[in-house]
C-alpha positions in Angstrom: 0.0 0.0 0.0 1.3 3.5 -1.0 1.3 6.1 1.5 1.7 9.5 0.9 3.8 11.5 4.2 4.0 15.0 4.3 5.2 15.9 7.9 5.3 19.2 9.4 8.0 20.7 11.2 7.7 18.1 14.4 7.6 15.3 11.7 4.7 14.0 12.6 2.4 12.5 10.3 -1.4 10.9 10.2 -0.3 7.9 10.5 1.3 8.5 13.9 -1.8 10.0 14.9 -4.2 7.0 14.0 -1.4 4.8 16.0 -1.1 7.0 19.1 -4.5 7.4 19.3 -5.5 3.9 18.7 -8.2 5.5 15.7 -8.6 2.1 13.7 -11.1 1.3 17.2 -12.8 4.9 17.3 -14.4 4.3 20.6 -10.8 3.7 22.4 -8.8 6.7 20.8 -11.3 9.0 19.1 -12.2 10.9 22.2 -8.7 12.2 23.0 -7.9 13.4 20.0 -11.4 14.8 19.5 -10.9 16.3 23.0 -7.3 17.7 21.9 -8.7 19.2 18.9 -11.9 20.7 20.5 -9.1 22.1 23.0 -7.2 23.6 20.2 -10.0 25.1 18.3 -11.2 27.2 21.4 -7.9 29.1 21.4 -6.9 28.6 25.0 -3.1 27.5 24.0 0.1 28.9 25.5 1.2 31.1 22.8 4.3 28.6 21.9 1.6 26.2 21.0 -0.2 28.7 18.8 3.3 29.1 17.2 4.2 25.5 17.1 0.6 23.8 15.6 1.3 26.9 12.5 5.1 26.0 11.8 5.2 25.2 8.3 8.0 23.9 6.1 8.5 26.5 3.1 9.4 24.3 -0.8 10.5 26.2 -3.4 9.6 23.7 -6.4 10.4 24.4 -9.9 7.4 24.7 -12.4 7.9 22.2 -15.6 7.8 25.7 -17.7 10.1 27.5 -15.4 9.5 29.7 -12.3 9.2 28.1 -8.9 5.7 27.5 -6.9 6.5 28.0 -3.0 4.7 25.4 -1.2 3.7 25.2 2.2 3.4 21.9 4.8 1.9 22.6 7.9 1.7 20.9 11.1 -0.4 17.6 10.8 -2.2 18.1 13.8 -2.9 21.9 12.5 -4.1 20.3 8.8 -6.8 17.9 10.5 -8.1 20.5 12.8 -8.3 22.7 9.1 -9.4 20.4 7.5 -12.6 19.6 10.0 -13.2 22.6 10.6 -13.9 22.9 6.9 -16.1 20.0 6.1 -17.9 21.3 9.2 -18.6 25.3 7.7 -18.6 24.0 4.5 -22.1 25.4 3.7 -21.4 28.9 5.6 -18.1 29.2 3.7 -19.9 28.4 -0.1 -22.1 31.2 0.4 -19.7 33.9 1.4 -16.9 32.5 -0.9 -19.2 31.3 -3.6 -17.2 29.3 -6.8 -16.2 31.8 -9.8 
């Protein structure tokens, strides 16, 4: 099985997530992280936290017809929080950012 790892600056990535948190039984593990991330979300982190979970690695890859695209990877933890929170507002966010 291929698995794609992009890790963030702490190099962690999903996969040491799902094994930390025991996800492949969601009702053993899927309650801490939920409770991490509903922690997180709420905005009452130390401020070397805040910093920490929006570290990102900065790429600078070249374009096939020249010119470089910078590319960001950001803190795992930080992407799955994002990334819920999207799926959750995904309605709110469609009608003030509606498609071109």
């Amino acid at each position: 099985m291929l698995h794609l790892l992009a890790s963030g600056p702490s190099r962690m990535v999903f996969e040491h997530l799902r094994n930390n948190f025991h996800l492949e039984d969601l009702a053993s593990g899927f309650p801490q992280l939920f409770q991490l991330c509903f922690h997180i979300t709420q905005g009452h982190n130390p401020p070397q936290i805040t910093r920490v979970l929006g570290a990102a690695y900065l790429l600078a890859m070249t374009k096939p017809l020249g010119g470089i695209s910078p590319i960001a990877v950001g803190e795992t933890l930080y992407r799955l929080i994002s990334r819920a929170l999207c799926l959750q507002f995904h309605e709110t966010f469609t009608t003030h950012f509606p498609p071109h």
